[in-house]
N, C-alpha and C positions, 0 to 999 in steps of 0.2 A: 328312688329309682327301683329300689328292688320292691316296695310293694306295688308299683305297677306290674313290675317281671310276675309277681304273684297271682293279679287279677286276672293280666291275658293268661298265664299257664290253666288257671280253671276255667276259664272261659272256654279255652283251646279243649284241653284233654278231653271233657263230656261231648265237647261238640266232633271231633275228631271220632269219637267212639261212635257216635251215631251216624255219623255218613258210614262209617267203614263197615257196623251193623248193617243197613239199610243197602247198601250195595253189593252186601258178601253174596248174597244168592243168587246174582246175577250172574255170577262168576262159576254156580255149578248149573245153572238151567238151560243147557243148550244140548242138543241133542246129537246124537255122532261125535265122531272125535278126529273126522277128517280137517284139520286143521290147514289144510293145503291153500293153491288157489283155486280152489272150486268154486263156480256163479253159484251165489245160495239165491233163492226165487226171491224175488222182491214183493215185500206186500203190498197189495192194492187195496183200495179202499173199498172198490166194487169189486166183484168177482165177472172175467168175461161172462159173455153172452153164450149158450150150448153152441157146441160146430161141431164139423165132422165132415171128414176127408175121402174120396175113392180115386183109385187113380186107375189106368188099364194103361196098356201100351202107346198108346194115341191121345189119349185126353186125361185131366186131371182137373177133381173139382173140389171147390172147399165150400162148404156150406155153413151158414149162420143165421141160428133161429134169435129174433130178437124183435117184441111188441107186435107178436101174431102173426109173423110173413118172415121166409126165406129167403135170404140174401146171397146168391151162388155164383165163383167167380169160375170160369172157367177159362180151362188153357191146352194150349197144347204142350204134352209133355216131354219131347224132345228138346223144346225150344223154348217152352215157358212163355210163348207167343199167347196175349188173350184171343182167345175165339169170340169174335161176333157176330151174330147173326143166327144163330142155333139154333133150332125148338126143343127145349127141352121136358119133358114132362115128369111129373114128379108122382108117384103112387107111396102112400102108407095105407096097408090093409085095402080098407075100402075107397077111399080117400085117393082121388086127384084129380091134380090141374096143372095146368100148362103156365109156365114160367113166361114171364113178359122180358124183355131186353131195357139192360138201362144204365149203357154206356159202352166200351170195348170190355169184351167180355163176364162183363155184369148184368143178370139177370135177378128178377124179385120175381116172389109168388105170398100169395095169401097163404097162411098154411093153421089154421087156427087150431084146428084138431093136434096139432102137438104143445098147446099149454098145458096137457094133465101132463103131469109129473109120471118119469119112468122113461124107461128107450123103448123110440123108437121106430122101427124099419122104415128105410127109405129105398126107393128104386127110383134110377134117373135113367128116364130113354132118353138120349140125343142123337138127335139130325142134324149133320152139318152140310158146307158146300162138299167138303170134301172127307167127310167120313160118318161112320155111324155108330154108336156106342152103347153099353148097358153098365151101370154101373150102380151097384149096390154097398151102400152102407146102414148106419144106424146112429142115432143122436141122444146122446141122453139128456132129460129134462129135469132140474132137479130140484125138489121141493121149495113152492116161495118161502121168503122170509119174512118173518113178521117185520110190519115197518117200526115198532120202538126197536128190533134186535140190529143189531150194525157187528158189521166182521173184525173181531179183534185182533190186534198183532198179537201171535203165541209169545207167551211168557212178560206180558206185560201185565202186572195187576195194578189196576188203579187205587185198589181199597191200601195195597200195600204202600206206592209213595204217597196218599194224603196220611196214613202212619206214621211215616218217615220223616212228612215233612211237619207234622205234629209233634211229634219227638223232641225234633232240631226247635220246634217254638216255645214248647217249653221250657228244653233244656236254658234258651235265650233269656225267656221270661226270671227261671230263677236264678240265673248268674246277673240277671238286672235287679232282682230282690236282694240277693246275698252282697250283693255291690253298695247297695242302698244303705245294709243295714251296718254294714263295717263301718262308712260314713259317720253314722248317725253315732259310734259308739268310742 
């Protein structure tokens, strides 16, 4: 009975030592010390699509550049009512075109000139039944990604738990050697 007690205690101790190595750093790598209930942002896998927002007394729009064309919802701002039916026109620089409708308060437009990377300027005329509006914002576009690079979760390093978990198979490996050779002697 006790030379079993013996084998798990070495089995256990190195193996114990190495999870508690391999997780300690975990334990200082986080950033702030608001420890509270604060929403901490959830990672995503993709990052959204660039947007950007103008609102004025009367109208309120939100814009989304995503595979060459502008996605814009517009509403009224009192009520948060979608506006349909609107013409809206869209100018950057030199650059514009008239927004097509495509749905209650959903408008697309071709917008290809905002694929280079950088912000930038938008101006929105709108016409509506019942009102008229100018509304100026700006989008930023942010440099592609190469397609092998992909968005890591901060403070996760891969190279670290295949380490860790090399460790722990070692450690396993020679407590099944050392097990072996007491056997044999």
């Amino acid at each position: 009975m006790k030379k079993n007690h013996a084998i798990v205690s070495h089995f256990a101790a190195p193996l114990l030592l190495c999870i508690g190595v391999s997780i300690a750093p975990a334990a200082f790598a986080h950033g702030g010390e608001d420890h509270g209930d604060s929403h901490a942002a959830v990672p995503t896998a993709q990052a959204l699509a660039p947007r950007t927002e103008a609102t004025s007394d009367e109208t309120e729009l939100l814009a989304i550049y995503q595979d060459k064309q502008l996605t814009l919802y517009l509403s009224d701002f009192k009520t948060n009512a979608p506006i349909a039916n609107a013409k809206i026109e869209i100018e950057s620089g030199t650059d514009k075109v008239l927004a097509q409708a495509d749905g209650a308060g959903r408008y697309k437009a071709a917008a290809p000139w905002l694929d280079k990377p950088g912000t930038h300027g938008l101006m929105f005329t709108i016409e509506g039944d019942n009102a008229a509006d100018l509304l100026e914002a700006s989008i930023a576009i942010p440099q592609a990604t190469e397609p092998g690079q992909s968005s890591r979760i901060a403070g996760f390093a891969p190279a670290g738990l295949i380490a860790a978990l090399g460790g722990v198979g070692l450690v396993g490996f020679l407590q099944v050697g050392l097990r072996r050779r007491a056997k044999h002697k």
